[in-house]
C-alpha positions as CSV (number, residue, x, y, z in Angstrom):
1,X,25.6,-3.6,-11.7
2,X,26.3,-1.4,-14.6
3,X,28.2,1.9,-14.0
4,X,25.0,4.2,-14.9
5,X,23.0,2.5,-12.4
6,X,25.9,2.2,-9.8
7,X,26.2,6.2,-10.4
8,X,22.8,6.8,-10.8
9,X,22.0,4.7,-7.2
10,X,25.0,7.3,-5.2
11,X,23.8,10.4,-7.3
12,X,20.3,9.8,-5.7
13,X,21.7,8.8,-2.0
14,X,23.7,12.3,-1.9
15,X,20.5,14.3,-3.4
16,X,18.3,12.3,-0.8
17,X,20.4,12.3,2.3
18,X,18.7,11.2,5.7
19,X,16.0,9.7,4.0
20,X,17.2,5.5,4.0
21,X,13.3,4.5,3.0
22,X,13.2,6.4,-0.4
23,X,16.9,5.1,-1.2
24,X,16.1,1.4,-0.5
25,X,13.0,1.7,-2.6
26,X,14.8,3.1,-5.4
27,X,17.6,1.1,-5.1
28,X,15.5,-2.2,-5.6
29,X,13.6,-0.9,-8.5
30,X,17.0,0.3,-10.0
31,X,18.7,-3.2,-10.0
32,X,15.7,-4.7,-11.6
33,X,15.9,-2.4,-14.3
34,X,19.3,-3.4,-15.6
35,X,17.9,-5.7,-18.3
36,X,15.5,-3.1,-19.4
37,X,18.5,-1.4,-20.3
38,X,20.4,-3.2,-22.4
39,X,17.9,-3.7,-24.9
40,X,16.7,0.1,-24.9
41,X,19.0,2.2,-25.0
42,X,17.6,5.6,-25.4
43,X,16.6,5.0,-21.6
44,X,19.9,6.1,-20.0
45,X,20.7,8.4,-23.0
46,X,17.5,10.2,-22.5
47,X,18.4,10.5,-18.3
48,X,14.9,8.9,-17.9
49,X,15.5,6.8,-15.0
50,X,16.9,10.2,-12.5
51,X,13.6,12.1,-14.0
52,X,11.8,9.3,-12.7
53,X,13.4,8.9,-9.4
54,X,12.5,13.2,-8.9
55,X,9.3,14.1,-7.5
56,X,7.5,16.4,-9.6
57,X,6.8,18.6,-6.7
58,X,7.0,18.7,-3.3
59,X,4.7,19.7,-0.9
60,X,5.8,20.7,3.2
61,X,3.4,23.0,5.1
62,X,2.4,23.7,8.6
63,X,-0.9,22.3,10.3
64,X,-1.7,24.3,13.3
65,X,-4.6,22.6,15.2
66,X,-6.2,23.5,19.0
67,X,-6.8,20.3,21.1
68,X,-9.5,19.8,24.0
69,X,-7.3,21.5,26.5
70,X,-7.4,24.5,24.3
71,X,-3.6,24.2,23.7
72,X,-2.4,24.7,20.3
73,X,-0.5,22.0,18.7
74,X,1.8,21.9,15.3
75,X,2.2,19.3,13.0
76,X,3.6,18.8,9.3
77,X,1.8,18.2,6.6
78,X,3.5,16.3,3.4
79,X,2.4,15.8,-0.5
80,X,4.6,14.8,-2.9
81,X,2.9,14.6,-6.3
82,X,5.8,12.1,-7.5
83,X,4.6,11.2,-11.4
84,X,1.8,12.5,-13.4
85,X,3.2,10.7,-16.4
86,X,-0.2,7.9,-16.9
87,X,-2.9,10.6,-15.1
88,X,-3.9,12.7,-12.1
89,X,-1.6,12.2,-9.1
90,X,-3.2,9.2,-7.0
91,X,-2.2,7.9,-3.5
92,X,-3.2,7.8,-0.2
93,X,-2.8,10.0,3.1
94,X,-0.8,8.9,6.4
95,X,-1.5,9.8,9.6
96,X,1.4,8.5,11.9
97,X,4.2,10.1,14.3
98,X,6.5,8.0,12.4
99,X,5.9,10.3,9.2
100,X,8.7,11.8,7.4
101,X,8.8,13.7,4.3
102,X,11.6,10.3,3.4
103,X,8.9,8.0,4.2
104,X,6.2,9.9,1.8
105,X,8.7,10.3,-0.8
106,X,9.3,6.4,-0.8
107,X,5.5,5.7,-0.7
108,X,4.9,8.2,-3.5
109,X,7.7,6.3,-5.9
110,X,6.4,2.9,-5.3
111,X,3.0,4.4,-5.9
112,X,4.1,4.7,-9.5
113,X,4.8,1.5,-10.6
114,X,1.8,-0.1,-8.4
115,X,-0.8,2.3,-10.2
116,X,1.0,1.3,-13.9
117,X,0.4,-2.4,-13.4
118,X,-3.0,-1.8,-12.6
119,X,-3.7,-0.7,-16.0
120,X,-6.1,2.5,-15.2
121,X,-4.9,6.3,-15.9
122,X,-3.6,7.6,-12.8
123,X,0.0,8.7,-11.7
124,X,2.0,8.2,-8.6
125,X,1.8,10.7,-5.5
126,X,1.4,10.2,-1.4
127,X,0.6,12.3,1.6
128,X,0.3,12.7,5.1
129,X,1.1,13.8,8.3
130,X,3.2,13.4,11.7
131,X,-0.3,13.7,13.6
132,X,-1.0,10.9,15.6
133,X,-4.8,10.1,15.9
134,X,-4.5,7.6,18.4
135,X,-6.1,8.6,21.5
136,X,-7.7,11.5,20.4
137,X,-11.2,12.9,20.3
138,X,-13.4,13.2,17.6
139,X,-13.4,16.6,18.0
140,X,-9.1,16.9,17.9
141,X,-9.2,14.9,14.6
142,X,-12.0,17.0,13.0
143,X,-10.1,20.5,14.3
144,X,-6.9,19.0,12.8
145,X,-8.5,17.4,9.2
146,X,-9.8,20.8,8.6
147,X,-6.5,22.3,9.3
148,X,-5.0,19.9,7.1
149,X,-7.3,20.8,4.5
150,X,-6.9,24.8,4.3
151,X,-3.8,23.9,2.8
152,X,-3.8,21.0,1.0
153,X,-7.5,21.8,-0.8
154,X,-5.4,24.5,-3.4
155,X,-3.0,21.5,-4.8
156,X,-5.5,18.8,-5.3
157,X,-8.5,17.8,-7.8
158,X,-10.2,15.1,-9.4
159,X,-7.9,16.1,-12.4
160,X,-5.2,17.1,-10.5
161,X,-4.6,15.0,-7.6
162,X,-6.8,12.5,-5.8
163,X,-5.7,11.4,-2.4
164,X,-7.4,8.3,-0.6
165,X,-6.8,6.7,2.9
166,X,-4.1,5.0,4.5
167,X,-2.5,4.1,7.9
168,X,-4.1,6.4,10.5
169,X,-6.6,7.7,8.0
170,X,-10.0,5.9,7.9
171,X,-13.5,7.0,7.0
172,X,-13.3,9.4,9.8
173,X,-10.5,11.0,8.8
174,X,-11.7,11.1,4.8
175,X,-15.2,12.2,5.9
176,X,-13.7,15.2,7.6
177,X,-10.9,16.1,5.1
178,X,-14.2,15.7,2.2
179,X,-16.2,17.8,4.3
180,X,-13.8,20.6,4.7
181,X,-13.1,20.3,1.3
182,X,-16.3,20.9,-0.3
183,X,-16.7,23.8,1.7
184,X,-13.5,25.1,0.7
185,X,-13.7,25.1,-2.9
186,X,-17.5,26.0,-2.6
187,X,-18.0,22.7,-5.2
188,X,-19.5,18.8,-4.7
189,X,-16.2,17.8,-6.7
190,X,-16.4,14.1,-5.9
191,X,-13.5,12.8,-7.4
192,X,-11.2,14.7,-5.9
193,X,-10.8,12.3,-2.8
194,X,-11.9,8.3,-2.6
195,X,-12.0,6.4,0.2
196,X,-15.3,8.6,1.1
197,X,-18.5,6.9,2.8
198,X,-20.8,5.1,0.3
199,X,-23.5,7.8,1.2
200,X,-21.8,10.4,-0.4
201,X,-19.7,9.0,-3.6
202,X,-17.9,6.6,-1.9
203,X,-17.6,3.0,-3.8
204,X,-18.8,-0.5,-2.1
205,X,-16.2,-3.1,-2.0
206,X,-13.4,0.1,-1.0
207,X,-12.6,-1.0,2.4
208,X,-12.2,-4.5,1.3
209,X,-10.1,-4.1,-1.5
210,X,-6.5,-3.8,-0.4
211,X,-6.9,-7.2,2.1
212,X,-9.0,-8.4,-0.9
213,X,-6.7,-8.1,-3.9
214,X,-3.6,-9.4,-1.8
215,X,-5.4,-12.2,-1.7
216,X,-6.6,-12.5,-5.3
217,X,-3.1,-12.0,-6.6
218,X,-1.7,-15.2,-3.8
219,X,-4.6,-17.1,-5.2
220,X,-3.5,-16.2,-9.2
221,X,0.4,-17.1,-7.5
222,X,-0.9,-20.6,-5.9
223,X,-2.7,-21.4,-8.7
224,X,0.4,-20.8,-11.1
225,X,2.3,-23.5,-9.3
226,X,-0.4,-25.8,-8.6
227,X,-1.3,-25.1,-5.3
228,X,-4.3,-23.7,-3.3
229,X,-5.8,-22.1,-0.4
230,X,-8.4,-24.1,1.3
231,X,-7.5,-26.1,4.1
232,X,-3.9,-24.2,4.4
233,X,-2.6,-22.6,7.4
234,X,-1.7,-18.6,7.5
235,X,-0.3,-15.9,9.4
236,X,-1.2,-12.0,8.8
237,X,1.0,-9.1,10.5
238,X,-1.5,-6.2,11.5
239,X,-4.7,-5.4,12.4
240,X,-5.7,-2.7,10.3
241,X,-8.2,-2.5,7.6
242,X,-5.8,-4.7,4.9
243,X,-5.0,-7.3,7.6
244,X,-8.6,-7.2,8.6
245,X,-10.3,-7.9,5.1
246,X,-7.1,-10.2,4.0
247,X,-8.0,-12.5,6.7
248,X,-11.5,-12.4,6.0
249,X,-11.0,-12.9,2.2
250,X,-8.5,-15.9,3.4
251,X,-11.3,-17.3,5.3
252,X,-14.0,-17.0,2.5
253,X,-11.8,-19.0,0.3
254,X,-11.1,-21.9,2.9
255,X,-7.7,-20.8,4.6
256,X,-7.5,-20.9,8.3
257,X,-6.1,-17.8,9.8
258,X,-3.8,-18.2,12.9
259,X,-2.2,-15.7,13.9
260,X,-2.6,-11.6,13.4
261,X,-0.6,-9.1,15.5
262,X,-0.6,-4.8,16.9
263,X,1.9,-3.0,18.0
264,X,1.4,-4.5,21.3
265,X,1.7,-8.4,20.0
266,X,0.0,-11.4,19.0
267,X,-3.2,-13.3,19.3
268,X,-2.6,-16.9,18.2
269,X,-5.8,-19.0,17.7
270,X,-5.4,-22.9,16.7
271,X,-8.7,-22.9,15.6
272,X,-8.5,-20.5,13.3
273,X,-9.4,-16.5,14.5
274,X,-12.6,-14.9,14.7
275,X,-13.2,-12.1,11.6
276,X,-16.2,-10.9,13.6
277,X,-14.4,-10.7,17.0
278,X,-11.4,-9.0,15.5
279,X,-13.2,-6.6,13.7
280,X,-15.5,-5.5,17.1
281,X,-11.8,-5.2,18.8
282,X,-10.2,-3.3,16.1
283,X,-12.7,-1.6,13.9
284,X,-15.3,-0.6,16.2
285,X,-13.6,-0.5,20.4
286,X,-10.5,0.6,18.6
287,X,-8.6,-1.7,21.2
288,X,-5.4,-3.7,21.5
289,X,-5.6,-7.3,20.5
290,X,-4.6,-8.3,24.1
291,X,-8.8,-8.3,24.5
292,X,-9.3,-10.8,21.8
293,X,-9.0,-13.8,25.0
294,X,-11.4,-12.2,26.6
295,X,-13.8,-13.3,23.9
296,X,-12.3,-16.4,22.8
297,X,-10.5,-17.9,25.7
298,X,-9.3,-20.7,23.7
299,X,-6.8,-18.4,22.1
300,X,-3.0,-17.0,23.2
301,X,-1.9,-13.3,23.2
302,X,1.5,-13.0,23.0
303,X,3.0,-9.8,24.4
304,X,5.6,-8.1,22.1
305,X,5.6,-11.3,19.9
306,X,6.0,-11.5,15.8
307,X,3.2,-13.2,14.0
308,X,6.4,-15.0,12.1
309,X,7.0,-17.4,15.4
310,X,3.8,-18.8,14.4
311,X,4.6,-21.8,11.8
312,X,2.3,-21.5,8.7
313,X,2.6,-23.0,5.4
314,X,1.4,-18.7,3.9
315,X,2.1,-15.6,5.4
316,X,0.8,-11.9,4.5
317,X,2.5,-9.2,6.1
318,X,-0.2,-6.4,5.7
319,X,1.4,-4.1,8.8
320,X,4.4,-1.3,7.7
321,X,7.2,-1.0,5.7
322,X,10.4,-3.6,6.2
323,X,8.2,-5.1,9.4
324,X,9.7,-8.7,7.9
325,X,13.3,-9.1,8.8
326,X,16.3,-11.4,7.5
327,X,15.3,-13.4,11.1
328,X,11.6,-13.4,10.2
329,X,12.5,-14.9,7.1
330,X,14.5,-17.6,8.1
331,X,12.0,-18.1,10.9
332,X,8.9,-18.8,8.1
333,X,11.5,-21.1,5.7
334,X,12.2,-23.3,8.7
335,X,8.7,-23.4,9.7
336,X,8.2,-24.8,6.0
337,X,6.3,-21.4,4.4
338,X,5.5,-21.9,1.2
339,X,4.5,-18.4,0.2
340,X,4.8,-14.4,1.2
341,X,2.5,-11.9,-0.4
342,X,2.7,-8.4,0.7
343,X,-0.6,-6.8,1.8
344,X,1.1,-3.7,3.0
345,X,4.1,-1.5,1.8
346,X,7.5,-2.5,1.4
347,X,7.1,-4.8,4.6
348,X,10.2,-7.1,3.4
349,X,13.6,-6.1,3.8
350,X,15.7,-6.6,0.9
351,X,17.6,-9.7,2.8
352,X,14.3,-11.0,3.7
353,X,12.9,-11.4,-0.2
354,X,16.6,-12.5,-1.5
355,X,16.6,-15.4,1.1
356,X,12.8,-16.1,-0.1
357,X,14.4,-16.4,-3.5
358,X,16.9,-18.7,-2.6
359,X,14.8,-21.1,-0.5
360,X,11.8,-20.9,-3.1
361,X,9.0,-19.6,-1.2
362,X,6.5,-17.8,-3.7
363,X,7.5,-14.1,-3.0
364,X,4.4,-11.6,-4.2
365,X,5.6,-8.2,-4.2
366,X,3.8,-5.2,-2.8
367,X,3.7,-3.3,-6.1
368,X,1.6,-6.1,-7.4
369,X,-0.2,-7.8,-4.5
370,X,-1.3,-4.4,-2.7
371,X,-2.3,-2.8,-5.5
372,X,-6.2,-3.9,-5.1
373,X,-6.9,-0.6,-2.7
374,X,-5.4,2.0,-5.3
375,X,-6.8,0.3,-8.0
376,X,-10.8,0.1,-6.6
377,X,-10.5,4.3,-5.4
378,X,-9.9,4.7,-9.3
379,X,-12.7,2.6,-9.9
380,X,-14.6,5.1,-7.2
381,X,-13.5,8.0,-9.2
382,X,-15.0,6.5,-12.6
383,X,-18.1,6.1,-10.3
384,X,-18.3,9.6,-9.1
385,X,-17.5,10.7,-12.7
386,X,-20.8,9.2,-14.1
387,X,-23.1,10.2,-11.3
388,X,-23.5,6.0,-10.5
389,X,-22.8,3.6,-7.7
390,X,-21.7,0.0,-8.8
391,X,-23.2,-3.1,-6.7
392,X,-20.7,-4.7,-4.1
393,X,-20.2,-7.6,-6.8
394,X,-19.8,-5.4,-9.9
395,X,-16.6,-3.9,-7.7
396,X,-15.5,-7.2,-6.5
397,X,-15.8,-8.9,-10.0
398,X,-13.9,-6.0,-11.2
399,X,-10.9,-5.7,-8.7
400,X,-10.8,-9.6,-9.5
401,X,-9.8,-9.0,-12.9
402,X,-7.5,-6.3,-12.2
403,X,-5.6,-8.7,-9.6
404,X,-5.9,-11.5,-12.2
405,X,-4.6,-8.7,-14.9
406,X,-1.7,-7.6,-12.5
407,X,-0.5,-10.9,-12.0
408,X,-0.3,-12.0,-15.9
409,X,2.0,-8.8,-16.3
410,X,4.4,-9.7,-13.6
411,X,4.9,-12.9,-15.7
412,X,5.3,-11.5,-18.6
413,X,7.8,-9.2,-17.4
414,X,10.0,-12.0,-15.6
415,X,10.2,-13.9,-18.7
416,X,10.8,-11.6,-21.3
417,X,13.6,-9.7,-19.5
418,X,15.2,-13.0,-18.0
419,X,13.8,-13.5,-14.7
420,X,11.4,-16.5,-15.2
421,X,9.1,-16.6,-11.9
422,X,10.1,-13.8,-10.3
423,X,7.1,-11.5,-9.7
424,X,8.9,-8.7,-8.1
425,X,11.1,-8.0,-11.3
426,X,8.0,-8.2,-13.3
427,X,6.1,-5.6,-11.2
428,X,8.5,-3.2,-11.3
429,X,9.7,-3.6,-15.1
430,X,5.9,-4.0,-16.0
431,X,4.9,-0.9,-14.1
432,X,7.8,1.0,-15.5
433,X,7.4,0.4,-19.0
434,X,4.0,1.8,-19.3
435,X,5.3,5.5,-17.2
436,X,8.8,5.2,-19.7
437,X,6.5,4.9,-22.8
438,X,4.3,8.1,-21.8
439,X,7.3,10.2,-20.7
440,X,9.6,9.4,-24.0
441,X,6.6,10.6,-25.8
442,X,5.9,13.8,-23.7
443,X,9.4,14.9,-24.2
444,X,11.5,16.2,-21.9
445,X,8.9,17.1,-18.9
């Protein structure tokens, strides 16, 4: 590791302290950038890389809410708008206990690179909250979206900043933020949040696109190395909406999907799961997988069990960030897994994807491979721009390309900077090339 990296890594630890998530995400993208660096330069004598590792600005504000009981309740809200350098701040909202202004920061710097591969004009920024929606009334989430909003409506805009969904934050959650929203700035400013229903400037193909594109880019992956899909067995951690839509899209193109997993375990089907009966449980009921039996009785839950016990020849962990242990790892390789691609962020720790490297299994990066949400919101906002709606297909064909387009870059990448293969180099040298390129010519900023 060279000294300015090695410097720059502890520089960023002591400005960052308590806050492990942002560090390890920097840290990764950091050591892939060493090549980068020996053919340019002007990057470390220009102090680019610690500019880029600095939010832009950083947003921490109070969200007093009143539940049913007519208690009031106090959360934090978080927006760090982390990168402007390609366009308007762009990244989604979390809704979770676990939510820490560390966490947000993280999500915010991989945001960067993800929304640079996928080729469209939008920066890097995250948000969110330590609410916890589960168990809640409609009522308590409405109270506390419009809360949210009184503060967060004067930093954001379609040419400002455009948050979108994300764990904890469905079309609920976005209709209510929208609503407050528009009544706030006393303007229909589309744009200025995606994820929103179809009925009212949302975009067709939006919910699918994050399980979607994970699966476009495995497919672009398989296809590299002469392999396919149909008729191959796969595991897919969560039940969310990208685990949700990943397992359909796997089961459009011929997969069979065994295994998906809560926080409460997992339901293991031989035959292959049930999109339709997942969806009802998850979706709709908003229940724990432990019902899925009671629909198919052919199938297994197992309490407080990893989807990664269940031998598979793919796997797609679409769930949280480092979900997919060193253990998990070795688990898959010795049940003969073939290939990883990461629906959801960050969910491999950094032992995890080095032993993937060493045993060969196709590693596809979340940068890359989850990029298919982020990149279909901006194709909402283009939408709301012009006043039109696109068909379901137009989308789809679209977010195809993009995948396709992705995937082609990560290649590149590897092999022109020495790492032949190795997608997770490529996405984050690809992705930071195009924010370097825009920030050397914007000056010091």
């Amino acid at each position: 590791m060279s000294a300015y990296i090695e410097q720059l890594i502890q520089t960023i630890a002591d400005r960052n302290q308590g806050e492990p998530l942002f560090t390890q995400a920097v840290e990764e993208v950091l050591h892939s950038l060493e090549p980068v660096l020996s053919r340019h330069p002007e990057i470390e004598s220009s102090n680019l890389l610690e500019r880029l590792c600095e939010p832009e600005r950083q947003i921490l504000f109070r969200v007093p809410w009143e539940d049913d009981e007519g208690r009031v309740q106090v959360n934090r809200g978080f927006r760090v708008e982390f990168n402007s350098a390609l366009g308007p701040y762009k990244g989604g909202l979390r809704f979770n206990p676990a939510v820490t202004l560390g966490m947000i920061k993280f999500l915010g710097f991989e945001q960067i690179f993800k929304n640079s591969l996928t080729g469209l004009m939008i920066g890097g920024g995250k948000g969110g909250s330590d609410f916890n929606p589960k168990g809640r009334s409609d009522a308590e989430i409405m109270r506390f979206c419009q809360s949210f909003m009184m503060e967060l409506h004067r930093h954001i805009g379609e040419k400002t900043d455009v948050p979108a969904g994300d764990m904890g934050v469905g079309a609920r959650e976005i209709g209510y933020l929208f609503g407050a929203y528009k009544r706030l700035i006393n303007r229909y400013e589309l744009g200025a949040i995606t994820g929103k229903g179809v009925g009212y400037g949302g975009s067709l193909g939006r919910k699918e696109a994050t399980g979607f594109g994970c699966v476009y880019f495995a497919t672009e992956m398989l296809a590299e190395h002469k392999l396919q899909l149909e008729r191959k067995t796969c595991v897919v951690s969560g039940s969310g909406n990208v685990a949700l839509y990943a397992i359909k899209k796997l089961q459009n193109l011929g997969a069979r999907v065994l295994a998906c997993s809560d926080s409460t375990g997992t339901v293991y089907d031989a035959a292959g799961l049930d999109f339709n009966a997942l969806r009802l449980i998850k979706e709709i009921e908003r229940c724990s997988l432990s019902k899925y039996p009671m629909i198919h009785s052919r199938a297994e839950f197992r309490p407080n069990k990893k989807v990664w016990e269940v031998p598979c020849e793919y796997a797609f962990p679409c769930a949280t960030q480092n979900e997919l242990d060193l253990s998990d790892a070795e688990t898959l390789v010795e049940h003969g897994c073939k290939l990883v691609a990461e629906g959801a962020n960050m969910p491999c720790t950094p032992e995890a994807i080095h032993l993937f490297g060493e045993k060969g299994v196709l590693f596809g990066p979340a940068k890359a491979a989850n990029a298919g949400g982020v990149a279909v919101s901006a194709l909402e906002m283009q939408q709301n721009a012009t006043w039109t709606q696109w068909t379901f297909e137009e989308v789809d064909q679209r977010l195809q390309a993009i995948m396709k387009q992705i995937h082609k870059s990560c290649l590149f990448y590897a092999n022109r900077y020495g790492q032949p293969g190795n997608y997770a180099h490529g996405a984050n040298t690809g992705g930071f090339l195009r924010v370097a390129e825009a920030m050397f010519e914007f000056g010091v900023t």
